[in-house]
Structure formats: C-alpha cells, structure tokens
C-alpha positions as CSV (number, residue, x, y, z in Angstrom):
1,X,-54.5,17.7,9.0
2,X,-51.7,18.4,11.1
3,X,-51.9,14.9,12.8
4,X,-51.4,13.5,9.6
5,X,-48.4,15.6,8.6
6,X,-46.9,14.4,11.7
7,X,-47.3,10.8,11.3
8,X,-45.6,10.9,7.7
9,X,-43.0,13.3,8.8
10,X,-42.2,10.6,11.4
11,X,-43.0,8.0,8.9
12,X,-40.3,8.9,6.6
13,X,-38.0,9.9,9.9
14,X,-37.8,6.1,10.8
15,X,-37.9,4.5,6.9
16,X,-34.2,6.7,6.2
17,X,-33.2,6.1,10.1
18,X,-33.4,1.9,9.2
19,X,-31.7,2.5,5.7
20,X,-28.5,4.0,7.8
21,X,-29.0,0.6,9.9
22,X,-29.2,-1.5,7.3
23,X,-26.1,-0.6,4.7
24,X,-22.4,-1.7,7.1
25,X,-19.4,-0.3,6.7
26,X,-17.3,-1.7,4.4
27,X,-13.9,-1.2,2.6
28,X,-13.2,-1.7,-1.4
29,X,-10.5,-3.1,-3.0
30,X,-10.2,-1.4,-6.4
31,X,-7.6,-2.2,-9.1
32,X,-6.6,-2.9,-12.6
33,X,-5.3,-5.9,-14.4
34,X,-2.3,-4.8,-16.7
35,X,-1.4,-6.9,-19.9
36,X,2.9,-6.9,-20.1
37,X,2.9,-4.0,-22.5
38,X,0.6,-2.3,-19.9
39,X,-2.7,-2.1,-21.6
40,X,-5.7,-2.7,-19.5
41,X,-7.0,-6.3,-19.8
42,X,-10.7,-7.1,-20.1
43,X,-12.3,-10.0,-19.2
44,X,-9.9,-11.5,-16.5
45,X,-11.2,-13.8,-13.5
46,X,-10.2,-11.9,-10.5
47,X,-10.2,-13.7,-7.3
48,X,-9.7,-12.7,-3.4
49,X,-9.5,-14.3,-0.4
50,X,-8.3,-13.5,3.4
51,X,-5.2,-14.2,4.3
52,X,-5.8,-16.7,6.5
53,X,-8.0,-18.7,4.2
54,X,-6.9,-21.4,1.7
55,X,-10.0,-20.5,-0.9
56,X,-11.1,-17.9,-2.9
57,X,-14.2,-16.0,-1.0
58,X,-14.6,-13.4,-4.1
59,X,-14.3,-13.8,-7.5
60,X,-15.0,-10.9,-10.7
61,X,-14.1,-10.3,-14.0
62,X,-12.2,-6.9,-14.9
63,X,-14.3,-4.4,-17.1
64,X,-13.5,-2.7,-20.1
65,X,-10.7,-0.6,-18.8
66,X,-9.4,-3.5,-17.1
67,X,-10.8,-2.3,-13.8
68,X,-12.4,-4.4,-10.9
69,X,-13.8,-3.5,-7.6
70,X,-14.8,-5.6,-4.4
71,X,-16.6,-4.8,-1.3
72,X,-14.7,-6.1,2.0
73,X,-16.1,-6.2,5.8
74,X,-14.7,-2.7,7.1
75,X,-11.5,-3.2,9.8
76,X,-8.3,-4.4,9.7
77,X,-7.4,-7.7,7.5
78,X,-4.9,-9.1,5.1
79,X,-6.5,-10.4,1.6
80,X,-5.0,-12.1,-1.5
81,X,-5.6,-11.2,-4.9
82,X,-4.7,-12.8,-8.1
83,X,-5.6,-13.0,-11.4
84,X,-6.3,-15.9,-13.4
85,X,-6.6,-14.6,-17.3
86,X,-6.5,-17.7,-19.3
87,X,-4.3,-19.1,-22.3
88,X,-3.0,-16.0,-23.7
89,X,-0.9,-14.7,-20.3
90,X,0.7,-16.8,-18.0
91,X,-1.0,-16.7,-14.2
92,X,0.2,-13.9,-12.2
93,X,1.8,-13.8,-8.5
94,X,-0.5,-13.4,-5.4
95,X,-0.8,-9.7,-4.2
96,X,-0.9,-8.9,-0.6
97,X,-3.7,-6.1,0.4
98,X,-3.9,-4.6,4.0
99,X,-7.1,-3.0,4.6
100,X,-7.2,-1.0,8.4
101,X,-10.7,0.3,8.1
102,X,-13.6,1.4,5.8
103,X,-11.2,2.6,3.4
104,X,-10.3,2.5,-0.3
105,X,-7.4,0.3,-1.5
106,X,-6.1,0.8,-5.2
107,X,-3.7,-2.4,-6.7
108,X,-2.7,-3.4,-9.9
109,X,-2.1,-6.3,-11.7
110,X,0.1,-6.6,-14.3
111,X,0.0,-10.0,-16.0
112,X,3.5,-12.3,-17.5
C-alpha cells in the first residue's frame, strides 16, 4: 500500500513538473479599439506583426467592449498594430509596441 502511494505521489510529481515545461513564457499585447467619439468598437480586424516583418503574423477581432488581446514570444521586440475596421471608419495609423520581457503591454486604438 505504501508502494503504491509512492508511485502516484511521484506520478503526479512529474505530470505538473512537464506542464511547467510545456507552457513558455510569453508577453500580451492588450488593447482597445476606440471609435472617434471614443466608444469601444466591436468587431474590428486587428492585425500585428514584428517590426522587422513586412506581413501581418496575428490577426483578431476586438470583443464587445472593444478589447483584444495577443500572446507574443516573451523578450525584447518591436511589433506593429493596426486596425482595419471596414467602410464605416477610415483605416487607422500603425502603432509601435516595445515589449522587453514577459510582460503586459496596454494600447489603444482610436479609429478616424
């Protein structure tokens, strides 16, 4: 009986020991699309890409409260963001975000 308790004490020692492995750090890029009387805008195509890229690697839709949220590889980088929201707005400017580390980064995005 105690043999047994210690092979699933050991058991579930390794199983949460590989889920640490297994989820990377990562950073999030959080923000909100603004319409120009600065309501919250649902339903806008969000799209991201590194700096250094010429395509967009990410692309979401804002939520109900005009919110959106992206995992990014953890360290520091440079990533664009821009909305595209369709025929009512017109298309907004690019926004720079610096991420250093596994860190949150809040934006906004207020549309023309």
């Amino acid at each position: 009986m105690l043999l047994l308790g210690l092979v699933l004490l050991a058991t579930v020692s390794l199983a949460s020991a590989s889920e640490k492995r297994a989820e990377k750090p990562y950073a999030l890029i959080f923000g909100t699309v603004y319409a120009p009387d600065n309501r919250p805008v649902y339903g806008v195509r969000v799209r991201m890409r590194r700096a250094a890229e010429k395509k967009a690697h990410w692309e979401l839709y804002s939520d109900h409260q005009g919110e959106f949220a992206q995992r990014v590889p953890a360290g520091a980088a440079d990533y664009i963001v821009w909305a595209e929201p369709g025929r009512k707005h017109a298309p907004l400017q690019e926004v720079k975000v610096h991420v250093e580390k596994d860190e949150r980064v809040d934006i906004s995005l207020h549309l023309k």
